[in-house]
N, CA, C and O of each residue as an XYZ file, in Angstrom:
676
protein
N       0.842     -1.171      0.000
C       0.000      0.000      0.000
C       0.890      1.237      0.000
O       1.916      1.320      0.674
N       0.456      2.127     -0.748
C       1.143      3.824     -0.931
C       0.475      4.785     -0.153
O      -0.697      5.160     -0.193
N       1.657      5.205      0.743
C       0.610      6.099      1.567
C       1.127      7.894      1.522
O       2.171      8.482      1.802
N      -0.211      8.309      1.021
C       0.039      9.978      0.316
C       1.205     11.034      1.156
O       1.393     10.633      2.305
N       1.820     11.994      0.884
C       2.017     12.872      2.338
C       0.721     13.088      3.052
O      -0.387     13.103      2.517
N       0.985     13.253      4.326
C       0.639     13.677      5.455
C       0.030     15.315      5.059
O       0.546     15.775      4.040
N      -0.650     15.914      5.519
C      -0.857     17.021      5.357
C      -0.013     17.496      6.599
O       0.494     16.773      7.457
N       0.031     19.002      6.500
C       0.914     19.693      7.666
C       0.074     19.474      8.724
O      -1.120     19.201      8.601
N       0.769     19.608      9.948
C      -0.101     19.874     11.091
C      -0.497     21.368     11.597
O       0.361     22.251     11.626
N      -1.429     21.534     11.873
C      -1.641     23.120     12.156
C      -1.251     23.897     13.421
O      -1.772     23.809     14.533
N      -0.324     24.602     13.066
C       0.817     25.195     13.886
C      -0.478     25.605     15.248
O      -1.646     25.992     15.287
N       0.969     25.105     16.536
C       0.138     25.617     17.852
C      -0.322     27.232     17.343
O      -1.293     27.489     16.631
N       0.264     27.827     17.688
C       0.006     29.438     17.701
C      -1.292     29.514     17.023
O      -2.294     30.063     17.480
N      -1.146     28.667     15.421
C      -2.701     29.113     14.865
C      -3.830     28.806     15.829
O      -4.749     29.447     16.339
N      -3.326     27.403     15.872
C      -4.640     26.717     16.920
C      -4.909     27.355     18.243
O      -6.028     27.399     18.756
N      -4.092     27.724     18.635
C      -4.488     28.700     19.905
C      -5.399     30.003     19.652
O      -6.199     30.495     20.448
N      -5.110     30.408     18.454
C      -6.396     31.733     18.178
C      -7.687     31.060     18.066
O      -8.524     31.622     18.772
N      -8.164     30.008     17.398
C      -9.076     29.232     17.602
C     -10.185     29.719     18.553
O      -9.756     29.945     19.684
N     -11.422     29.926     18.393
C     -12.481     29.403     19.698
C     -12.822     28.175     19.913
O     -13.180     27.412     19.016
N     -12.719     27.787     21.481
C     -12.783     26.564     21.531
C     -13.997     25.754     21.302
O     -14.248     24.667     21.822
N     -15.038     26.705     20.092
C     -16.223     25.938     19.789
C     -15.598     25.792     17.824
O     -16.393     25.367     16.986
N     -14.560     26.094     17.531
C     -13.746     25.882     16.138
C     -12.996     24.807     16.026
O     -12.356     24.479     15.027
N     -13.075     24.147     17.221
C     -12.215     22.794     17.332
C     -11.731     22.249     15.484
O     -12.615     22.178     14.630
N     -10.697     22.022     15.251
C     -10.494     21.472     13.618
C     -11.149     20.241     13.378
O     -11.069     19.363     14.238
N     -11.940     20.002     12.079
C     -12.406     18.890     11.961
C     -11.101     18.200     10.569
O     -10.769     17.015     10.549
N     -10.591     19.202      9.603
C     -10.153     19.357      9.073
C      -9.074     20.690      8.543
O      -9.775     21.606      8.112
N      -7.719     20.989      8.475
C      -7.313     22.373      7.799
C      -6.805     22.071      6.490
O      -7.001     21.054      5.824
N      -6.024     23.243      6.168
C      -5.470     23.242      5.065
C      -4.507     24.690      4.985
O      -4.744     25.897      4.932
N      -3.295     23.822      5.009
C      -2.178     25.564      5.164
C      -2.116     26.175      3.645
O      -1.640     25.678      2.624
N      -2.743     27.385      3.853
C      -2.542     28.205      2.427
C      -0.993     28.774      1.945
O       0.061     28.639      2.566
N      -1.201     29.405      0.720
C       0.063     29.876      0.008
C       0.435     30.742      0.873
O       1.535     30.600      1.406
N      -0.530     32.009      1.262
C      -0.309     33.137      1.513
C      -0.140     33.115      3.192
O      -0.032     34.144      3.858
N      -0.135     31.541      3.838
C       0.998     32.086      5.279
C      -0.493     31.329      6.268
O      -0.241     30.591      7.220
N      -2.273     31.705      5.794
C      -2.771     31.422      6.735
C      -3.063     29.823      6.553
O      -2.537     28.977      5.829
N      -4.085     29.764      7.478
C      -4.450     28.510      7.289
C      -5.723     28.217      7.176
O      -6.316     29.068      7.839
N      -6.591     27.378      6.637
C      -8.048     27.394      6.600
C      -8.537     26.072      7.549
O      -7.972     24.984      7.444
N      -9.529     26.282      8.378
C      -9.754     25.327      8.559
C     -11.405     25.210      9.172
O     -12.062     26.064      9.767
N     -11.843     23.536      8.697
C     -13.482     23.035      8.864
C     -13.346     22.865      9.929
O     -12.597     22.041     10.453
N     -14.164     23.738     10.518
C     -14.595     23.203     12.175
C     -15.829     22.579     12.162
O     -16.076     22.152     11.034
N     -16.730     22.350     12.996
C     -18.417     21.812     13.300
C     -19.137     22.940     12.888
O     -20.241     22.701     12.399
N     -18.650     24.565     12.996
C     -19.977     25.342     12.906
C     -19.319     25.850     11.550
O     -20.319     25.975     10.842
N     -18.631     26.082     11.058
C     -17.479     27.414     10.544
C     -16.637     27.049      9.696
O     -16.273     25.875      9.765
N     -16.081     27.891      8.669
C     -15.438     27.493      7.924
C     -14.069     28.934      8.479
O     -14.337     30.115      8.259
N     -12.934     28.587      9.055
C     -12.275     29.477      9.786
C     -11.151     29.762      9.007
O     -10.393     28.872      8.621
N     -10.994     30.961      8.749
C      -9.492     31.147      8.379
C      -8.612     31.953      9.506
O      -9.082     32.883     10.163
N      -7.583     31.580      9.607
C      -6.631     32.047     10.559
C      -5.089     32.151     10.220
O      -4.475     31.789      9.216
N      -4.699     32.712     11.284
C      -3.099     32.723     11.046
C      -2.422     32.681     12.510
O      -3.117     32.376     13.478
N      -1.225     32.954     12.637
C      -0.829     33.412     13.709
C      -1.105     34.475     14.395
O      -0.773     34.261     15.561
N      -1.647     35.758     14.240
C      -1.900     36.671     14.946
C      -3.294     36.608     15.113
O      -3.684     37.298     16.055
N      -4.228     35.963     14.461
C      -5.869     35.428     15.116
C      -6.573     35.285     13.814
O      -6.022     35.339     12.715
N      -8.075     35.063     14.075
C      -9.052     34.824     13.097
C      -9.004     35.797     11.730
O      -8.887     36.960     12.117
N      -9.026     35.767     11.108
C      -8.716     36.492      9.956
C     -10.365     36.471      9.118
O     -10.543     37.429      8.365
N     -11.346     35.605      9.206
C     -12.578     35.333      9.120
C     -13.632     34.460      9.901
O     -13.148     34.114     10.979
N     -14.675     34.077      9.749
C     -15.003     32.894     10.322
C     -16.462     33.102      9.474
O     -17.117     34.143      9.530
N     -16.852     31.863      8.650
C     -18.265     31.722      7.936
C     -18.718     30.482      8.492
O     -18.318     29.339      8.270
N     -19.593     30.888      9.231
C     -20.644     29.685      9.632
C     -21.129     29.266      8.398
O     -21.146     29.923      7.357
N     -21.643     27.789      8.635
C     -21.651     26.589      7.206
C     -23.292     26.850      6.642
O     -23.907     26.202      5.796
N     -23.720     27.994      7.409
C     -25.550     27.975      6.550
C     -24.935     29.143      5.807
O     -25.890     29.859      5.502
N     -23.914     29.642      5.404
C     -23.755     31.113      4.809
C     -23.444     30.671      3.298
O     -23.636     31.283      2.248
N     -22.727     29.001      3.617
C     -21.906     29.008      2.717
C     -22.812     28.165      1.185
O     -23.086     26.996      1.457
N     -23.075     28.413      0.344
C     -23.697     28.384     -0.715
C     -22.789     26.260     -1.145
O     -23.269     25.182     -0.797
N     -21.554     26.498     -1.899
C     -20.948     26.032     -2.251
C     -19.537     26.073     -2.192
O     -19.115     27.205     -2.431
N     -18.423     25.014     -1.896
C     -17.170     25.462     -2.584
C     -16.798     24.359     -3.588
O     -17.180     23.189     -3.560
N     -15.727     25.130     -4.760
C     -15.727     24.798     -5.780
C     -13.934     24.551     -6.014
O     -13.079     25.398     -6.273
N     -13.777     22.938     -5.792
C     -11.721     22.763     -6.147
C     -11.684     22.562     -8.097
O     -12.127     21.862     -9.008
N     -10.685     23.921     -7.772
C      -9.891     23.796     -9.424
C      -8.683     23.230     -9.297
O      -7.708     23.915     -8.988
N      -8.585     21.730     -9.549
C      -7.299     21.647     -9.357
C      -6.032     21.827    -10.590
O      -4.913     21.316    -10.608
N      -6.635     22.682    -11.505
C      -5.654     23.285    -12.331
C      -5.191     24.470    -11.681
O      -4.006     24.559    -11.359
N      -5.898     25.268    -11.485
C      -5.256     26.298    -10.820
C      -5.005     26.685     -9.221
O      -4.890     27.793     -8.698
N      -4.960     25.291     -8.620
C      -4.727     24.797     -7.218
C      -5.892     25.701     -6.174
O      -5.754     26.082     -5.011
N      -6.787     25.812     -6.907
C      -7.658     27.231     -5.705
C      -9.591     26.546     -5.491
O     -10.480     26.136     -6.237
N      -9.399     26.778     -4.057
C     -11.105     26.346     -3.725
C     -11.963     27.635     -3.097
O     -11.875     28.196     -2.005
N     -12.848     27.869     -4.273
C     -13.276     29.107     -4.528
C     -15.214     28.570     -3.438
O     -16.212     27.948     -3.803
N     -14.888     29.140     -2.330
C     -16.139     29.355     -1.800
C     -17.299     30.330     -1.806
O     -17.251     31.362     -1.136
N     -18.598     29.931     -2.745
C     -19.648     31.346     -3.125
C     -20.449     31.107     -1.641
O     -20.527     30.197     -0.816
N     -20.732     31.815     -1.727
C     -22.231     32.362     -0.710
C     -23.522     32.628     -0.777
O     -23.878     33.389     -1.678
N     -24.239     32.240     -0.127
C     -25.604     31.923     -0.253
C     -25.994     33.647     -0.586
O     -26.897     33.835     -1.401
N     -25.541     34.468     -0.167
C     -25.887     35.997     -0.586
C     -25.281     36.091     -2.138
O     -24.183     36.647     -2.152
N     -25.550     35.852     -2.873
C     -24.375     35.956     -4.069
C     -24.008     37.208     -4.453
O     -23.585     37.452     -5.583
N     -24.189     38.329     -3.266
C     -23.394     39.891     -3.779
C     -22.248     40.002     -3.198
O     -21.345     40.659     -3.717
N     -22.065     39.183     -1.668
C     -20.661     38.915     -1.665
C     -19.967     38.596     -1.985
O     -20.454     37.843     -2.830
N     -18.648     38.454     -2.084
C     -17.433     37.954     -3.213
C     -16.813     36.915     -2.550
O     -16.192     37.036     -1.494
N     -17.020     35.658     -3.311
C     -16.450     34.294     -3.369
C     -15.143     34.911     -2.717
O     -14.472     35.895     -3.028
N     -15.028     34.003     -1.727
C     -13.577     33.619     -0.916
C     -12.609     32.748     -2.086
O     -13.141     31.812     -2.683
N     -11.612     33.001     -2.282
C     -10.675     31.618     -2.476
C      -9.690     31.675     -2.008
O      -8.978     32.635     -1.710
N      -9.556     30.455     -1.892
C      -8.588     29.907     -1.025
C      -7.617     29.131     -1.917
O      -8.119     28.470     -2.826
N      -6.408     29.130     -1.782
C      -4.695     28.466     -2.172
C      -4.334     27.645     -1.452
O      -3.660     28.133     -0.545
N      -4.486     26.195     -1.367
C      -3.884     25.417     -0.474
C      -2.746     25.022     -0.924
O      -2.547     24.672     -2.088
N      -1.627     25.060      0.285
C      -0.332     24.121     -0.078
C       0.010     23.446     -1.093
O       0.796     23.543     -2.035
N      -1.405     22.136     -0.364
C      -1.297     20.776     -0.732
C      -1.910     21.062     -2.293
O      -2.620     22.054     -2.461
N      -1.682     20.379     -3.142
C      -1.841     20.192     -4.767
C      -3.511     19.616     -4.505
O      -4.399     20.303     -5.009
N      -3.927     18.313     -3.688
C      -4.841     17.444     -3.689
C      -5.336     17.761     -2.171
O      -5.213     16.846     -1.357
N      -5.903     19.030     -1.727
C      -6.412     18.767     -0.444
C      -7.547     18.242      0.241
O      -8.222     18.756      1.133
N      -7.712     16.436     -0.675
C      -9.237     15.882     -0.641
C      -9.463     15.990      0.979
O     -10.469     16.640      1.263
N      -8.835     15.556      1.934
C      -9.344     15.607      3.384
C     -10.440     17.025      3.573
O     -11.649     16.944      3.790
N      -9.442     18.612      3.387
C     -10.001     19.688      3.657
C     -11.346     19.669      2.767
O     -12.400     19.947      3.338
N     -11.356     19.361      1.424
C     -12.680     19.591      0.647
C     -13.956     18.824      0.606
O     -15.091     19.151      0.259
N     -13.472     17.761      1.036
C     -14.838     16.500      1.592
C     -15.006     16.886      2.840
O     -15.626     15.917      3.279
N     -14.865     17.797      3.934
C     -15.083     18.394      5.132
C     -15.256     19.086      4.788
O     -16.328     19.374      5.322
N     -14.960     20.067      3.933
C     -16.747     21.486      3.825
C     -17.501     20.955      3.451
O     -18.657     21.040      3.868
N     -17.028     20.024      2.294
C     -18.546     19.963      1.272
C     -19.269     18.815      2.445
O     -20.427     18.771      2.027
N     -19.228     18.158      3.302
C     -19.631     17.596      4.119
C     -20.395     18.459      5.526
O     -21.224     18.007      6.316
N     -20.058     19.205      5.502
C     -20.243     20.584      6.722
C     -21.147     21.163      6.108
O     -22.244     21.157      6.667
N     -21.047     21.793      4.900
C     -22.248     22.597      3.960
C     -23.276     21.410      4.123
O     -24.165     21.639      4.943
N     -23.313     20.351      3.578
C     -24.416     19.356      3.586
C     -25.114     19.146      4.505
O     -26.285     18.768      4.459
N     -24.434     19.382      5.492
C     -24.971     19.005      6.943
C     -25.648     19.910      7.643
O     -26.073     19.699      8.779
N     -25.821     21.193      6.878
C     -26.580     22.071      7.871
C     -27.835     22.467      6.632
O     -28.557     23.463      6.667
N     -27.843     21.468      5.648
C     -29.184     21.532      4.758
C     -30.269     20.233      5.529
O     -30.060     19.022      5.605
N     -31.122     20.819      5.887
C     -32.418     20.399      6.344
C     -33.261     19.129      5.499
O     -33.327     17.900      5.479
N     -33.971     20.593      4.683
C     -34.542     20.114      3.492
C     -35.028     21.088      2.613
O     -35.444     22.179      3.002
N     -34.993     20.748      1.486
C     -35.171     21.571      0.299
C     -35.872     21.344     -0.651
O     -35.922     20.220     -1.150
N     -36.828     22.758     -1.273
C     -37.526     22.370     -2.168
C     -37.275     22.948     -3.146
O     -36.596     23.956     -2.952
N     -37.656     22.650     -4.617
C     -37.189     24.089     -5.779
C     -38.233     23.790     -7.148
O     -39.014     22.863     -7.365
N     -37.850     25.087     -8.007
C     -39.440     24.570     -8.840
C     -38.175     25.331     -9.596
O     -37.100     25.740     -9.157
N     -39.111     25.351    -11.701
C     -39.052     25.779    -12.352
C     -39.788     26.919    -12.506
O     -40.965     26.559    -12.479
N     -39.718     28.233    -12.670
C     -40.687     29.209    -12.772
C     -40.937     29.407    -14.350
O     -40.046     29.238    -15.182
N     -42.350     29.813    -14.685
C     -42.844     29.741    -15.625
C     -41.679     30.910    -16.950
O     -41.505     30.896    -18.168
N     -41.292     31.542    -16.086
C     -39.881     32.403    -16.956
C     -38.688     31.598    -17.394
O     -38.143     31.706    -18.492
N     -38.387     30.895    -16.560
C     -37.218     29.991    -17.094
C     -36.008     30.150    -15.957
O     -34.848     29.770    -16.116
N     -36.507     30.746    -14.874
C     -35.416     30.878    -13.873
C     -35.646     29.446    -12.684
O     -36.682     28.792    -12.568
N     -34.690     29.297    -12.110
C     -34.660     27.855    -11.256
C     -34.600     28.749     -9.541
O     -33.781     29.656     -9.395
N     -35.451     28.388     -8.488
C     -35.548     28.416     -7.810
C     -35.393     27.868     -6.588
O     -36.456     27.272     -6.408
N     -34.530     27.667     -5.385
C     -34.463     26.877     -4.332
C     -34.762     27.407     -3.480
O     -34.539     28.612     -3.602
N     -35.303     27.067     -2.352
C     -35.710     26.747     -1.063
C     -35.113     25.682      0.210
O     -35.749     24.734      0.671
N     -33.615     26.149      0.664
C     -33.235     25.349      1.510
C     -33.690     25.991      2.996
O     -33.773     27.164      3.360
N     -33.967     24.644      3.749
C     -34.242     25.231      5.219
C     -32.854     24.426      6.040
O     -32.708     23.214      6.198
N     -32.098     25.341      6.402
C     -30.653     24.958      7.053
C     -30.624     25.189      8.524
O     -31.405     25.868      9.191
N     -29.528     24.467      8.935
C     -29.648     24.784     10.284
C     -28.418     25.629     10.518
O     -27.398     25.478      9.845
N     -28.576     26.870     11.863
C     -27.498     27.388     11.597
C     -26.151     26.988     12.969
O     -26.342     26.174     13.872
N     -25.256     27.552     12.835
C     -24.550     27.050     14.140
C     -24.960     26.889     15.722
O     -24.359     26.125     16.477
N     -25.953     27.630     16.080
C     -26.501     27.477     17.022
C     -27.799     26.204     17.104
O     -28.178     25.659     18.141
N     -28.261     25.969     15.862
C     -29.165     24.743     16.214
C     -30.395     25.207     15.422
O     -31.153     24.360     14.951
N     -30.631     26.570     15.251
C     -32.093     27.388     14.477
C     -32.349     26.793     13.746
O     -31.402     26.170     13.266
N     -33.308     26.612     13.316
C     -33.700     26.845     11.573
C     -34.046     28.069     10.751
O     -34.614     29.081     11.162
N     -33.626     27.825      9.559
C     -33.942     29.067      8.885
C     -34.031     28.980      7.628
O     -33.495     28.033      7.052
N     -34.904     30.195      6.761
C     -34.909     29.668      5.141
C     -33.914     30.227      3.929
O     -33.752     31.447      3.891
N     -33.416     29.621      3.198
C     -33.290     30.317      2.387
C     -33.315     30.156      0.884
O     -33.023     29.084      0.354
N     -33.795     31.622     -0.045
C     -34.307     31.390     -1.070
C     -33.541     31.530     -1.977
O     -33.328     32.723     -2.194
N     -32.759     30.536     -2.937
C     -31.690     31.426     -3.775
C     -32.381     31.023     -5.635
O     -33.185     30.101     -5.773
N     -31.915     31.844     -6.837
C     -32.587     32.040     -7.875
C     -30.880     31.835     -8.828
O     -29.845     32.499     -8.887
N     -31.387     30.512     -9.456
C     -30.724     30.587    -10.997
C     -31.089     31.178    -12.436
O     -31.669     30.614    -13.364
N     -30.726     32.110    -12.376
C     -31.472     32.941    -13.847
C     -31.817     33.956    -13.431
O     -31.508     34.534    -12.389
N     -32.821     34.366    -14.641
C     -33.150     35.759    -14.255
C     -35.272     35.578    -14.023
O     -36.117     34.955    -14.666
N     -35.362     36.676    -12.540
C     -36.899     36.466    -12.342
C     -37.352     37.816    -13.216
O     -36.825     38.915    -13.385
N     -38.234     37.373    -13.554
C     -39.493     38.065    -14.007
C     -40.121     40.073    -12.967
O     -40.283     41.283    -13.123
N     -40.193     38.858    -11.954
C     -40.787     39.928    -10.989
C     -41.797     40.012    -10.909
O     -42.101     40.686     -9.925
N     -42.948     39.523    -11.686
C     -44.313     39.536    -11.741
C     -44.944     39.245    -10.544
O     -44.249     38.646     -9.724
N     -46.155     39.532    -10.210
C     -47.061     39.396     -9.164
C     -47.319     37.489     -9.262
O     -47.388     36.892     -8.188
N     -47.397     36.968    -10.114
C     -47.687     35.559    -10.667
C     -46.532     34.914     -9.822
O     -46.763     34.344     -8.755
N     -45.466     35.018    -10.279
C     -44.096     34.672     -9.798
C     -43.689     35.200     -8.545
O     -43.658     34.275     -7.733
N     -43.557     35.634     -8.339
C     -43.953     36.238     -6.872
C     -45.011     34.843     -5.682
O     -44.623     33.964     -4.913
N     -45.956     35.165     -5.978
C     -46.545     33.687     -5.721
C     -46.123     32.453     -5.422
O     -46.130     31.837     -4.356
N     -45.673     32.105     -6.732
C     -44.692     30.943     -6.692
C     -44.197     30.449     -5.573
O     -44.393     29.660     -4.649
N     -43.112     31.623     -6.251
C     -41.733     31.574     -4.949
C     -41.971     31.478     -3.338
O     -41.308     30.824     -2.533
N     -43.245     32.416     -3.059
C     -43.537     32.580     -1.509
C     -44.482     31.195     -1.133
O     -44.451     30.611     -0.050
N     -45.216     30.876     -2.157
C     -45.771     29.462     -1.482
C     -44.847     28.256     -2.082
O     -45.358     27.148     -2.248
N     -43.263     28.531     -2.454
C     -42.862     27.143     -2.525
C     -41.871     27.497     -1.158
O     -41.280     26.581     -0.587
N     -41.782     28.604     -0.802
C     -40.502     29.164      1.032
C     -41.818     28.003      1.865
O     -41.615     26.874      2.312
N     -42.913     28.658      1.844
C     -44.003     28.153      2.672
C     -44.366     26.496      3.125
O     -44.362     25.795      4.137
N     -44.694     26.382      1.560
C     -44.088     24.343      1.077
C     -42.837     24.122      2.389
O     -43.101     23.988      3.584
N     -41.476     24.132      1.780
C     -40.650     23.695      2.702
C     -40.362     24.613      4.377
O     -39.691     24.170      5.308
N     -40.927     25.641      4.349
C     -41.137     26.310      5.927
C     -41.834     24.940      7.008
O     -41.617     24.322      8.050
N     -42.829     25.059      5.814
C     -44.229     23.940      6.748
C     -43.447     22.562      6.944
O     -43.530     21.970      8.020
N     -42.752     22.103      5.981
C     -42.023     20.506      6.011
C     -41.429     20.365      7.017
O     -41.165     19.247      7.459
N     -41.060     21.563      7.649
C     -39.863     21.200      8.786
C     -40.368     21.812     10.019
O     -39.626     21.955     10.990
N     -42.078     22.325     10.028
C     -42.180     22.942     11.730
C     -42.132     24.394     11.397
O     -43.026     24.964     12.022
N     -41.495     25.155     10.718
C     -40.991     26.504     10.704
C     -42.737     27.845     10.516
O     -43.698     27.574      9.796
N     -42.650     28.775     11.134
C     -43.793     29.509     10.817
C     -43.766     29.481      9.820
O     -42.749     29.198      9.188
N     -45.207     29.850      9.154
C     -45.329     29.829      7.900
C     -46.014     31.546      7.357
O     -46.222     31.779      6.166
């Protein structure tokens, strides 16, 4: 049997900026000095002098490994914020990327989504957030209409999966 490198270990100092509810489930030492790492609630970046970010896992939309251009580009469920990316070390950092994409998964509930009569794609995830909540959210592939019709839609398909899980409606 062939056994891969080791990934680095994540320097005390980083781990000491840590909150001790960031415990590592997974890191990954970047180009640029910090380090990223999957905790239970959070997707944390840090360094030696402290937290440098911290995105709880209902924020996080998707992340996306190019491994041509060695970078895992994380979007956000807001899509006006600007995708994080991240540079890992490692060429192949499957440990770090099957621990978000495992962390993101895990705080999806349940979800519903339709086609709207315009041609735009619609979802409805109800996630949980680091504290335990539930909550909804509505995100749109394409472009909406805006119509009073569509409009509709959208609020009785939030409602659909609100109701599936307990949530006011």
């Amino acid at each position: 049997m062939i056994f891969g490198r080791r990934s680095p270990k994540l320097p005390p100092d980083v781990g000491a900026r840590l909150d001790r509810r960031d415990s590592p489930l997974a890191h990954a030492e970047l180009t640029d000095g910090r380090w990223a790492v999957a905790a239970a609630g959070a997707l944390v970046v840090a360094d030696a002098d402290g937290v440098v970010g911290r995105y709880p896992w209902h924020t996080v939309e998707h992340g996306r490994w190019d491994g041509d251009a060695g970078e895992l580009t994380v979007a956000w469920v807001d899509g006006a914020v600007t995708p994080l990316v991240l540079r890992p070390v490692e060429h192949d950092p499957a440990r770090f990327t099957s621990t978000l994409r495992e962390r993101v998964q895990s705080s999806v509930v349940h979800t519903e989504s339709l086609d709207t009569p315009g041609g735009a794609f619609v979802r409805v995830n109800i996630r949980r957030d680091e504290n335990g909540g539930l909550l909804s959210q509505v995100t749109v592939q394409g472009q909406l209409r805006g119509d009073d019709a569509e409009r509709k839609l959208i609020d009785d398909l939030e409602r659909r999966a609100r109701s599936a899980v307990g949530l006011a409606t």
